[in-house]
C-alpha positions as CSV (number, residue, x, y, z in Angstrom):
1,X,0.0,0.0,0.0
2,X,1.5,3.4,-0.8
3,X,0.7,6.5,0.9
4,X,-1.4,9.3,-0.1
5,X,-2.1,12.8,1.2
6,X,-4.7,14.3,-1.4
7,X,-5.7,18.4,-0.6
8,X,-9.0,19.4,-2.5
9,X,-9.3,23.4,-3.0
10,X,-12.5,25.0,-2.7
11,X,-16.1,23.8,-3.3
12,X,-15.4,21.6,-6.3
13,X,-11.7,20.0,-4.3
14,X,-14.2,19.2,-1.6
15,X,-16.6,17.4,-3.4
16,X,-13.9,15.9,-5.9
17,X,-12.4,14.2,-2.4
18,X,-16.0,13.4,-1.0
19,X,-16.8,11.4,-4.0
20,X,-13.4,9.6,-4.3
21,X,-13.7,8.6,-0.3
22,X,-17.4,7.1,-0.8
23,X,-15.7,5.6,-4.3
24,X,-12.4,4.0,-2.0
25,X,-14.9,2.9,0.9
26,X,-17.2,1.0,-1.4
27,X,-14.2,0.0,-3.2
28,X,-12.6,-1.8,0.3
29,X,-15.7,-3.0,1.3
30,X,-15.6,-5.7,-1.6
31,X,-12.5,-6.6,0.0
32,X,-13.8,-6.8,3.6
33,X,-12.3,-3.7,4.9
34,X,-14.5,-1.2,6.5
35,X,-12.9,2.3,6.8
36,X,-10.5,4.1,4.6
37,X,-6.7,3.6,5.7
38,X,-4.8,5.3,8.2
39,X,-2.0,6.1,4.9
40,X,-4.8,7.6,2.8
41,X,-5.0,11.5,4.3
42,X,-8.3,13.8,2.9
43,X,-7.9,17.1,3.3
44,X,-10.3,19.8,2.1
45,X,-9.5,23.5,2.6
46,X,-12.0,25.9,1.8
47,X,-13.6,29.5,2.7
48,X,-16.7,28.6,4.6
49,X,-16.9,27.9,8.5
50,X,-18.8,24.7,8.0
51,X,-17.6,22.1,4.8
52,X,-20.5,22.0,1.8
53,X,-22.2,18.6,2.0
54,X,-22.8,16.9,-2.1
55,X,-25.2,13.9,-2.2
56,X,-22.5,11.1,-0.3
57,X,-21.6,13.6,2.5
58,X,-18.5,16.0,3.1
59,X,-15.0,15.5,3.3
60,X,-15.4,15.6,7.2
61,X,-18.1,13.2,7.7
62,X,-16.1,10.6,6.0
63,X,-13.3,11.0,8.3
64,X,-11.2,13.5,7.1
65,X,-10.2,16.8,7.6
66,X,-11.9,19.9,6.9
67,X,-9.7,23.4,7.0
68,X,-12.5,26.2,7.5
69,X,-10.2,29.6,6.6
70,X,-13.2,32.3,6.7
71,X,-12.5,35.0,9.7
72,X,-14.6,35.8,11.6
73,X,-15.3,39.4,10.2
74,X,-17.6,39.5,6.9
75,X,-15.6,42.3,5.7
76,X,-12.7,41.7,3.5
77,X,-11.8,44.9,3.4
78,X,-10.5,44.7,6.9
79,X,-9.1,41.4,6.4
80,X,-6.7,42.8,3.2
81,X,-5.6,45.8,5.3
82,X,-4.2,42.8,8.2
83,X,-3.0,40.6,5.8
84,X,-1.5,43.8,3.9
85,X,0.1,45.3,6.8
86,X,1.5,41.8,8.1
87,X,3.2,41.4,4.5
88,X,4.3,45.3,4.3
89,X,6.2,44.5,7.9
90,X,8.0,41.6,6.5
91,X,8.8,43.6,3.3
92,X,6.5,40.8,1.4
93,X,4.1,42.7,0.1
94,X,5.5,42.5,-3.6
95,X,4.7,38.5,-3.3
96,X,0.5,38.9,-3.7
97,X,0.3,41.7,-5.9
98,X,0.0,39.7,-9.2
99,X,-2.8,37.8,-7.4
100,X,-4.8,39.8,-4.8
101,X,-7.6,42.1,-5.5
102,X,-6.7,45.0,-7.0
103,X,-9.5,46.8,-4.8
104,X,-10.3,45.5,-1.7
105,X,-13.8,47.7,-1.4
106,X,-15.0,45.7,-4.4
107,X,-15.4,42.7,-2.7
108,X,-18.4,42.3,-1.3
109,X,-19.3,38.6,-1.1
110,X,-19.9,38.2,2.9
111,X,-16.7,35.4,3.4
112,X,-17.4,33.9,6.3
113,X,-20.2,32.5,3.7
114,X,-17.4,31.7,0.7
115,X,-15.5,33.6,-1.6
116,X,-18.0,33.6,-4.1
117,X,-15.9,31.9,-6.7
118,X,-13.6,35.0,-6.5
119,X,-10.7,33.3,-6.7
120,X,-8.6,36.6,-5.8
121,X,-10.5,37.0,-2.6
122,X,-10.2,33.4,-1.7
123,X,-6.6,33.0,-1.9
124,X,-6.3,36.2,0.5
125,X,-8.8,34.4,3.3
126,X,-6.6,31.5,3.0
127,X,-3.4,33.3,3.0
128,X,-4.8,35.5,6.5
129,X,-5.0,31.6,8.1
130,X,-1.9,30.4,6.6
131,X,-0.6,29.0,9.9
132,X,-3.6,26.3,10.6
133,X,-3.9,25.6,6.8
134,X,0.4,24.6,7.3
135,X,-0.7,22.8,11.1
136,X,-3.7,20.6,9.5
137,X,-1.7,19.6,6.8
138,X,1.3,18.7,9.0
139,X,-1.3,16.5,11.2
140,X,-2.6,14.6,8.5
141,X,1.3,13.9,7.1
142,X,2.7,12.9,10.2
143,X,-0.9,10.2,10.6
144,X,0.3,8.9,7.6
C-alpha cells in the first residue's frame, strides 16, 4: 500500500475528495475492509466555516479533515488591510500583488459565507489563516 495525502481546494476539491472517499470505501468494502486507511490522508480546505455537504456527504463526515479559513469578520476589506500590513512588515508585500484584489472595497461577497468563486479573494482568506492551513496539513502527514 502506498501512501497518499490528497488536498481538495474549494467547493469543487471538496466534493472531488467526498466522491473519491465514498468511491475508496465501497471499493474496500468488496475486500472486507471497512474504513478508509490510516495512509490515505483527505484534506479539504476551503472558505466557509462549516464544509459544503454533495449527495454522499462531506470531506469531514467521511473521516477527514476539513480546513475552514473564513475570519470571523464578513468584511474583506478589513481582512486585506491585516493581511497587507503583516506582509508590508516583513517587506513581502511584492509576493500577492499579481494575485490579490486590485481593490479590496469591491469585494463584497460576505466570506465567512465563501469567496463567491472569486478566486482573488479566496486565496487572500486563506493566505490571513496560513498558519492552521500549514498545522492541519502537517497533522494529516505525520498520521500517515
Amino acid at each position: 500500500m502506498r501512501k497518499f495525502l490528497l488536498v481538495g481546494c474549494g467547493g469543487s476539491g471538496g466534493a472531488t475528495l467526498a466522491y473519491m472517499m465514498d468511491q475508496l470505501r465501497s471499493d474496500l468494502a468488496d475486500y472486507g475492509v471497512s474504513t478508509i486507511p490510516a495512509a490515505w490522508q483527505f484534506v479539504h480546505i476551503d472558505v466557509p466555516t462549516a464544509p459544503s455537504e454533495v449527495a454522499v456527504g462531506s470531506v469531514r463526515t467521511q473521516g477527514g479533515t476539513y480546513i475552514g479559513t473564513g475570519p470571523q469578520t464578513d468584511n474583506y476589506k478589513v481582512l486585506d488591510t491585516s493581511v497587507a500590513g503583516f506582509l508590508n512588515g516583513n517587506r513581502e508585500m511584492a509576493s500577492i500583488a499579481t494575485w490579490a484584489p486590485r481593490d479590496p472595497g469591491e469585494v463584497t461577497v460576505p466570506i465567512s459565507e465563501g469567496a463567491g468563486q472569486y478566486r482573488a479573494g479566496g486565496r487572500m482568506i486563506t493566505l490571513n489563516q496560513v498558519s492552521r492551513v500549514k498545522e492541519a496539513l502537517t497533522n494529516a502527514w505525520r498520521t500517515l
